[in-house]
C-alpha positions in Angstrom: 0.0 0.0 0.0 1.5 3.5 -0.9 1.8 6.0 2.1 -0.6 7.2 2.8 -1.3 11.5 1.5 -3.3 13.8 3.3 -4.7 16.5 0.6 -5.1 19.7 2.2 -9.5 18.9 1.8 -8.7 16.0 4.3 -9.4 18.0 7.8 -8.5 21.6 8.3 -10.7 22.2 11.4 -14.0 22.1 10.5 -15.3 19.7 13.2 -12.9 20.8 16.0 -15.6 20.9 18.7 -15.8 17.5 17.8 -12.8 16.5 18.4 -11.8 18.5 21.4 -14.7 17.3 23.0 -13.9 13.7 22.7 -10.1 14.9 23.6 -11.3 16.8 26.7 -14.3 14.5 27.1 -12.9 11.2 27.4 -11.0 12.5 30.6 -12.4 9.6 33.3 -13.8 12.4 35.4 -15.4 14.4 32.8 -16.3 11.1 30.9 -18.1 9.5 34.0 -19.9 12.9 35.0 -18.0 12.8 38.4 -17.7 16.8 38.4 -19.4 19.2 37.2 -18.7 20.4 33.8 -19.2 24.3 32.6 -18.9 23.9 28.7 -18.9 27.5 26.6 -16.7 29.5 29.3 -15.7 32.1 27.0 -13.3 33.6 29.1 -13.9 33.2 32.7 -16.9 31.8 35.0 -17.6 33.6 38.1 -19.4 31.5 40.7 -21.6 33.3 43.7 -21.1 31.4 47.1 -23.7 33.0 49.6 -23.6 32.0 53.5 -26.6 33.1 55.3 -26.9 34.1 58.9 -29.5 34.5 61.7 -32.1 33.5 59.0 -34.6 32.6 61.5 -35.8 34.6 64.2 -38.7 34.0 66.6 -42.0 35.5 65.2 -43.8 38.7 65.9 -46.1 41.0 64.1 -43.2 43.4 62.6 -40.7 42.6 59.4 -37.5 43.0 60.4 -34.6 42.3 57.7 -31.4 43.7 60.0 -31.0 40.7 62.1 -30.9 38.2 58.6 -28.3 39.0 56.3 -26.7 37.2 53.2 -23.0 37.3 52.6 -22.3 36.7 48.7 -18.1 35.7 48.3 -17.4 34.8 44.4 -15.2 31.9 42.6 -13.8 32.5 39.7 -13.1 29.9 37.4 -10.5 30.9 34.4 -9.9 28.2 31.9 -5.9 28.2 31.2 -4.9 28.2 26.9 -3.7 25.5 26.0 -2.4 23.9 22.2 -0.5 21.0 21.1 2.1 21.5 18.4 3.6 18.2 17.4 5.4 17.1 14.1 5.5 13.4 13.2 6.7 11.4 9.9 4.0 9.4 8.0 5.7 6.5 8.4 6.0 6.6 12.2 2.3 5.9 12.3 1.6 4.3 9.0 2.1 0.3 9.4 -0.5 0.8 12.9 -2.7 2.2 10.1 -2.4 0.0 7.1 -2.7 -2.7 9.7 -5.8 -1.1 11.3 -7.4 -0.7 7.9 -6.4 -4.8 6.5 -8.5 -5.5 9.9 -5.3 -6.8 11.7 -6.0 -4.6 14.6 -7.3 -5.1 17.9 -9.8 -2.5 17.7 -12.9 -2.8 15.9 -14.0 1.0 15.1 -10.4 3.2 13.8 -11.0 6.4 11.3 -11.1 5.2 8.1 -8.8 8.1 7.2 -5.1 9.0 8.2 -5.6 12.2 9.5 -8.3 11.1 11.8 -6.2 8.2 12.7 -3.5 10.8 13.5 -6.0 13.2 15.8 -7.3 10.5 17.5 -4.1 8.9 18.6 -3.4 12.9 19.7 -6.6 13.3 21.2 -6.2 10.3 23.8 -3.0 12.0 25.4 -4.9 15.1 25.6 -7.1 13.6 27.5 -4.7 11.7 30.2 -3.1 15.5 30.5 -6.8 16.7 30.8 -7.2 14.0 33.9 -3.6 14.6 35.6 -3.9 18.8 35.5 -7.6 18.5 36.6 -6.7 16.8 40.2 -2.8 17.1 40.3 -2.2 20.3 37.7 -0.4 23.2 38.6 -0.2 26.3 36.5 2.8 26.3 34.4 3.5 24.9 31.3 0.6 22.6 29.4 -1.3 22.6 32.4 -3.8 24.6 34.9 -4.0 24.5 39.0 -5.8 21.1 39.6 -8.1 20.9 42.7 -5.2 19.7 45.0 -3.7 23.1 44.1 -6.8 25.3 44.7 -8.1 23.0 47.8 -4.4 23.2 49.7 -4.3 27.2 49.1 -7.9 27.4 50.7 -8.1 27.3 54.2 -11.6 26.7 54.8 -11.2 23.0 53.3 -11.1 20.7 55.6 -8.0 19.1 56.1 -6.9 15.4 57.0 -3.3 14.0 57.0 -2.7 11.4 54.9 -0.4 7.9 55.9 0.9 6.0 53.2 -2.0 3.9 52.1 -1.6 0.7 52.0 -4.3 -2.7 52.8 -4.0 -3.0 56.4 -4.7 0.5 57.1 -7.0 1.9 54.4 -10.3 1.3 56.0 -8.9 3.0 58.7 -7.8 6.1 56.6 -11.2 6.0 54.6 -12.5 6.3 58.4 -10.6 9.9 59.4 -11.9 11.2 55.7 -15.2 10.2 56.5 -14.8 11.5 59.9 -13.9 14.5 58.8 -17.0 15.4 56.6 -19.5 18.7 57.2 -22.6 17.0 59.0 -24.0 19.4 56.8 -22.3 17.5 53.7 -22.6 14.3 54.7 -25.1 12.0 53.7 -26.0 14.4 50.5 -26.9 12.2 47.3 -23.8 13.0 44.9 -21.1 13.5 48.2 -17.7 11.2 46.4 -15.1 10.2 48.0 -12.8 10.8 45.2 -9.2 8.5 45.8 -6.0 7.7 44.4 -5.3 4.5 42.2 -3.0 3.3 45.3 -5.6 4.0 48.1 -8.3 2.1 45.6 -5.9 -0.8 45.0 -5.1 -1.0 48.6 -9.0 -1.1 49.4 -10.0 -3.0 46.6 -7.2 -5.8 48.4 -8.6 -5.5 51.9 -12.1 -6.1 51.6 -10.5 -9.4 49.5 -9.5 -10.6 53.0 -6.8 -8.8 54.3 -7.9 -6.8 57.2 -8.8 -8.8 60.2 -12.8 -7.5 60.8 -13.6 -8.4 57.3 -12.2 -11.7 58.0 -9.8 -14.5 56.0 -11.8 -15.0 53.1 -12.9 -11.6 52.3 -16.3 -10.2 50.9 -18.9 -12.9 50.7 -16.1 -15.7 51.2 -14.8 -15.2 47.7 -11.4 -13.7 48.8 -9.4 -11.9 46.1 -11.9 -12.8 43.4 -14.5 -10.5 45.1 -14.3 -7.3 42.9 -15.1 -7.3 39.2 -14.5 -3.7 38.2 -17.7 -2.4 39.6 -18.6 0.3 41.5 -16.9 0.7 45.3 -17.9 2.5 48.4 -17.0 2.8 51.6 -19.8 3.4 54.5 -22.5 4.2 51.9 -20.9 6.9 50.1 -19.7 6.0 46.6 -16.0 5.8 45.8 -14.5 7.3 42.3 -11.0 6.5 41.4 -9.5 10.0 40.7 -6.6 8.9 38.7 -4.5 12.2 38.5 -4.7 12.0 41.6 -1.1 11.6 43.8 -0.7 9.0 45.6 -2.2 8.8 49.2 -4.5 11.5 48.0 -8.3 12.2 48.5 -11.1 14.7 48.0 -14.6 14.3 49.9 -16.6 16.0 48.3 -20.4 16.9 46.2 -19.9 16.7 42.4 -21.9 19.6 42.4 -19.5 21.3 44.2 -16.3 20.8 41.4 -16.4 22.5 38.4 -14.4 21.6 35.4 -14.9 24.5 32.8 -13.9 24.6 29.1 -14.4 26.6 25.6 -15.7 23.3 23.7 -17.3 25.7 21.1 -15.1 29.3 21.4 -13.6 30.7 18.9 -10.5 29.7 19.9 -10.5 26.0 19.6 -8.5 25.1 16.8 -8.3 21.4 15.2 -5.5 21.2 12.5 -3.7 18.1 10.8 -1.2 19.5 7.9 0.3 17.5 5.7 3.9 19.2 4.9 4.6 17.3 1.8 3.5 19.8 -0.3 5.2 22.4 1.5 8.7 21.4 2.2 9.1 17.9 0.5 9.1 15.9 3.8 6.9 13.5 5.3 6.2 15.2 7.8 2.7 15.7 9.7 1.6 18.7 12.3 -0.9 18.3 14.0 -2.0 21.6 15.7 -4.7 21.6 18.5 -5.7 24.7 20.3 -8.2 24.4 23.7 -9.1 26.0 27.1 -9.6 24.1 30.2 -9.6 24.8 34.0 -11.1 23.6 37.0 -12.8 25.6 40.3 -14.7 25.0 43.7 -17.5 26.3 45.5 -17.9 26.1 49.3 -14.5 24.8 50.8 -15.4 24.3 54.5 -18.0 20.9 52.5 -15.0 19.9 51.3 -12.4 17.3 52.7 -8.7 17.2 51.5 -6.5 14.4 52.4 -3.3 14.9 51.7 
């Protein structure tokens, strides 16, 4: 098969909301709904946070507003610029293709064309960057202050030290996060305890029999054959595995309390594969991407950060 050209008709941007959406989208926290998402944030969102006080007051005939009040503080969330400017040779991808398209590839569903082939390869490590900035990011370059950023610098989060997880003391660990919940927070419908790959591995182990009160052979006797990839939680409240989290890192928290906000249909998002054949003679390929993404909370005092 010859190598493959892409004419410059092939893609030029036309559909890059599609694309960066499935880029941004595909994200495991933003693909399983476990935050919030604020799509269309042209520049920046600003959140209102209002705490009442002395709202009620023991009745008489008279209306009296001085002794209520209503204190409004305001989160602003500013999704960080972001592009990827990568040049790769044709050939570098093109046997995964040709073998892709001869149905010698694992995968049943690949773009039938080169440049999608190309931006979808792309598009997957924008999306494990998407997931590592959104929990563990810190502005600089490529990425945007992730929630263990914003939550340390706020001290109204609730704070819990961490240990270093591991199965014979994670239920115990799970216990000082849950311990340290709002009573106002807790028991709410979407409240997450959002974890670390190690903390969920090291759970995931224990309830398979190795923590003496669940006993030798685990959950419902099966021992380490227990879990099947389903969903986990600990004392009623549902468990997500954050995986940009750090390790020995958590977040209790409401999902409607996380915000992840992005540009998905702003001018600015940019979608561009260019073939450089043309141009310069080479085999070359650039593939240009251009995005917004950043992440914000509301009230820190709901919020638990273990750490």
């Amino acid at each position: 098969m010859a190598n493959p050209t892409i004419t410059g008709s092939t893609y030029a941007g036309e559909f890059a909301g599609k694309y960066l959406g499935a880029a941004l989208l595909s994200a495991d926290t933003l693909d399983q709904g476990a935050i919030t998402i604020l799509p269309n944030v042209k520049y920046k969102a600003a959140m209102k946070v209002g705490t009442m006080s002395n709202l009620v007051r023991s009745a008489d005939c008279d209306f009296d507003a001085t002794t209520s009040g209503l204190t409004l503080t305001e989160k602003v969330l500013t999704p960080a610029e972001l592009q990827v400017n990568l040049q790769i040779c044709k050939k570098e991808l093109h046997a995964d293709w040709e073998a892709a398209q001869m149905g010698f590839s694992a995968f049943d569903e690949l773009p039938p064309l080169f440049s999608d082939y190309v931006i979808a390869r792309v598009a997957a490590e924008v999306a494990n960057a998407t997931e590592t900035s959104i929990w563990s990011g810190s502005a600089g370059e490529g990425s945007f202050d992730g929630f263990e950023t914003l939550l340390t610098a706020d001290g109204t989060v609730v704070d819990v030290a961490a240990a270093n997880v591991n199965s014979t003391n994670v239920v115990a660990e799970l216990g000082k996060i849950v311990d340290g919940i709002p009573s106002a927070v807790y028991g709410k419908e979407d409240l997450t305890l959002y974890v670390s790959s190690n903390i969920a591995r090291a759970y995931v182990r224990a309830l398979g029999g190795f923590v003496a009160t669940i006993g030798a052979n685990g959950v419902d006797n099966k021992g380490t054959q227990w879990y099947n990839g389903g969903q986990l939680s600990f004392e009623g409240i549902n468990i997500f595995v954050a995986k940009g989290l750090a390790d020995n890192t958590a977040v209790a928290a409401q999902k409607s309390n996380l915000f992840f906000g992005t540009g998905l249909l702003d001018d600015r998002n940019e979608v561009k594969v260019i073939d450089m054949a043309d141009i310069d003679g080479s085999q070359n390929v650039r593939v240009v991407m251009r995005y917004t993404a950043g992440v914000q909370h509301g009230i820190g005092s709901d919020i638990v950060l273990y750490s």
